[in-house]
N, C-alpha and C positions, 0 to 999 in steps of 0.2 A: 504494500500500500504506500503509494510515494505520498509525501507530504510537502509541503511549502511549511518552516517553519519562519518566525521571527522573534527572536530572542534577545532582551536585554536588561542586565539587573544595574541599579543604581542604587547606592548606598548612601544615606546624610548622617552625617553624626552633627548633632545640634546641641551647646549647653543647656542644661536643664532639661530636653525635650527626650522622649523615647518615643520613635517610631520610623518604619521600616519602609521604601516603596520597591515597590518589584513591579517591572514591566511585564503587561502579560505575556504568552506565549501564543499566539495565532497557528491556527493551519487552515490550506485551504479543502474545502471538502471537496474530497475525489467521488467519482461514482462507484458505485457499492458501499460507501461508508456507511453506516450506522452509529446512532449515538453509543447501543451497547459494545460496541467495538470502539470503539474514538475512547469510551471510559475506559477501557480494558489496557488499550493501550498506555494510555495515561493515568491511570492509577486513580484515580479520581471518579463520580459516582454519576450516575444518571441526569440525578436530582441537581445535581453542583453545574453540569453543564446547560443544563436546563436555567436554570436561575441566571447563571454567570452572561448567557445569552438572549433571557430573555423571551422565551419559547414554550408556544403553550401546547402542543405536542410533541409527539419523538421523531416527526417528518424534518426532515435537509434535504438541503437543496444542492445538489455537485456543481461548484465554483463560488457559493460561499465561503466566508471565512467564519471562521470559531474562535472562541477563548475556548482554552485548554487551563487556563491558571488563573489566580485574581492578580488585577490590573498594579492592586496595590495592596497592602495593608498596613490600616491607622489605629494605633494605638494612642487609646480617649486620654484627653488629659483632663484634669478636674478644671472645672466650670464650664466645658464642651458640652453640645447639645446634638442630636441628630440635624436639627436646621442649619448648628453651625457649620458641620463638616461638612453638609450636604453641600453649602453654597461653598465653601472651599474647592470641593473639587468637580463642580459643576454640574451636579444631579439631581435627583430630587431625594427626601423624607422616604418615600415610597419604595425607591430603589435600595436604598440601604437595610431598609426592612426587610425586603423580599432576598436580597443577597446571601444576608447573616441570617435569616431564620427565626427573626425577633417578633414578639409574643407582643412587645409593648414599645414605645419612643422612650422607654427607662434606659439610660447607658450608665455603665460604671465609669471611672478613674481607670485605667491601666487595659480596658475589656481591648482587646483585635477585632477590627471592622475589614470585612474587605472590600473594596470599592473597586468596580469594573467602568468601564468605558460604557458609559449611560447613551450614547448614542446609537448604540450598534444593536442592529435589529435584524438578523439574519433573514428571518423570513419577511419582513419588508424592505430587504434595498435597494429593490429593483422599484419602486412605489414610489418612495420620501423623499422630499428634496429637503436640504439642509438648511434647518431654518436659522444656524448663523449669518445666513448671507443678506440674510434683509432683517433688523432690530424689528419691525414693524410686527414680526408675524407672533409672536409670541403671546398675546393679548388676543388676537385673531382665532388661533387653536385653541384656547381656552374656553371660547362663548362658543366654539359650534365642537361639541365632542366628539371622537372619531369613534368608530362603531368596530373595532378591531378586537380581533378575540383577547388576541396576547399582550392588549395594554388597554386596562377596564380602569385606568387612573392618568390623570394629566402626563405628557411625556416630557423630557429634559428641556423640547424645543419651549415649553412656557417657561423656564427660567429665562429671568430679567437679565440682562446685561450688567457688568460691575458698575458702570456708570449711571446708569437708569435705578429710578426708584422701586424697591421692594415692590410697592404698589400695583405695578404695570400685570405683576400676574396676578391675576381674580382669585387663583383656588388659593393662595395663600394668604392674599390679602382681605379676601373676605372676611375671614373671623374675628378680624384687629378691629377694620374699621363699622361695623354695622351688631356686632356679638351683644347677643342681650342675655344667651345661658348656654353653659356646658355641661355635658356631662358625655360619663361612659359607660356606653351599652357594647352590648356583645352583637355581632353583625354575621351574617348570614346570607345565603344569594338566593334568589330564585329567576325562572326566567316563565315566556308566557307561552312556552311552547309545548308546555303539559298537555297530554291527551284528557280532552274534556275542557281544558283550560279555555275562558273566554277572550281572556288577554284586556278585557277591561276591567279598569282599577276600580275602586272605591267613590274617589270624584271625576268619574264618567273619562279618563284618560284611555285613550286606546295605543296598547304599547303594542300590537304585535303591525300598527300604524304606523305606529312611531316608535320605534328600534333604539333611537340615537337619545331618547328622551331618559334623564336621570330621575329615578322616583326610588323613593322608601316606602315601604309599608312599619309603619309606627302603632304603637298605642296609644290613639290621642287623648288619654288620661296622662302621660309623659309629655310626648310630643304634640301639640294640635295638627288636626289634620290640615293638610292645606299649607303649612308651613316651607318658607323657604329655610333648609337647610346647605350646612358645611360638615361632609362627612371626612374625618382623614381616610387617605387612602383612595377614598371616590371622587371627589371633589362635590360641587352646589348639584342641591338634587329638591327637590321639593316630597316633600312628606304628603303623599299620595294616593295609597294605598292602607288598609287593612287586613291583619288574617288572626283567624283564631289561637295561635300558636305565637303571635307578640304578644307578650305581656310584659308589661314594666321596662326594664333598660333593653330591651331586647329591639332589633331589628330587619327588617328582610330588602337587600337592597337588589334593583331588578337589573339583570345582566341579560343580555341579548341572546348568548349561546349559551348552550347546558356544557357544555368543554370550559367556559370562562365562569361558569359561577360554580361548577363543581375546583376548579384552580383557585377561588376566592376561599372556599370551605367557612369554617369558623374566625374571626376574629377580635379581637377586643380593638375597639375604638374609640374616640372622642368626636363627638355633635354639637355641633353650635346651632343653635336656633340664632337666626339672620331678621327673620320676619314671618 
């Protein structure tokens, strides 16, 4: 199996600072490859290539390229946040989370984060155009959401510029400037492709209409219904639905494919009610 590889480690020693970066390792994928093979090869697991890439199935594509390794790894210093590292090395909250395996936005002092290359999307690079090349488009991707399986959360293109104000991107600045309550529920997916399923919500929304539309089903003794919400993880979504099986902190947010909301599974989040 030939491979294209690209390899290169760099090392910082910084006073006071501990932390390591390691350039990742690329191949490009031949035909015949497989993930279970590419892991085998590389010592490394299904799930790890999966994440590192970004990939909501075990399909590749021959003449993509792949991470084989993490891009980097940062070890937390005290007073560090996931936001801060995020905007450090140019990703998002989301990414981080989904890389390391993390349950919560809680980091320690000392914890290893690994950070990949937040732009690489194996199975869309024949599709995306690069949205560094125009400032403008960032705020743009955020108001109209992309309906893609294997990215159910704002992509790296809504990071703001170093120069530009925090503000510029909606799903994060949302909370700051309009937030009237938070809290955290446990979050859940469903989609409306159920056999028997109507596909309309609660206040008359037709999602199997409208695919691209972001809705929760809440407990409007929590949440009221109707509410515009800021889910982490999902971005603004309005509080839309109902089901018997919310109760209390609990949520069900609607994903368009049963491959992307069985990929979302269980997780603990934080809610801002907006309005």
């Amino acid at each position: 199996m030939k491979k294209t590889f690209k390899t290169m480690i760099t090392a910082l020693a910084l006073s006071g600072t501990v932390a390591a970066n390691v350039q990742a390792e690329e191949i490009t994928i031949q035909k015949g490859d497989t993930l279970w093979g590419l892991s085998r090869d590389h010592q490394v697991s299904i799930e790890e290539l999966k994440n590192w890439n970004q990939l909501s199935s075990d399909l590749i594509i021959a003449g993509d390229t792949l991470e084989v390794s993490p891009k980097a790894l940062h070890t937390v210093k005290k007073g560090e946040s996931l936001w801060k590292i995020a905007k450090q090395y140019n990703v998002t909250v989301y990414n981080i989370i989904q890389w390391n395996n993390l349950q919560t936005d809680v980091i320690q002092p000392n914890q290893i984060l690994e950070i990949h290359e937040a732009t690489k999307k194996v199975e869309a690079v024949k599709t995306q155009a690069p949205a560094t090349a125009k400032p403008v488009q960032p705020a743009q991707q955020v108001a109209k959401p992309v309906a893609q399986p294997a990215q159910p959360v704002s992509t790296p293109a809504a990071q703001p510029a170093p120069s530009q104000p925090a503000t510029t991107d909606t799903t994060k600045a949302a909370p700051t400037e309009a937030a009237k309550k938070e809290i955290t529920v446990t979050a859940t997916a469903y989609t409306a492709s159920c056999e028997g399923c109507s596909g309309i919500t609660a206040t008359g929304i037709n999602l199997k209409e409208n695919p691209d539309m972001k809705v929760i089903s809440v407990d409007p003794k929590v949440i009221p219904l109707g509410s515009k919400v800021y889910v982490e993880g999902y971005g603004n979504a309005i509080a839309g639905d109902t089901g018997g099986a919310i109760k209390g902190n609990k949520i069900d947010i609607f994903i368009p494919t049963k491959e992307a909301a069985l990929e979302w599974g269980t997780r603990t989040v934080k809610v801002t009610i907006l309005e």
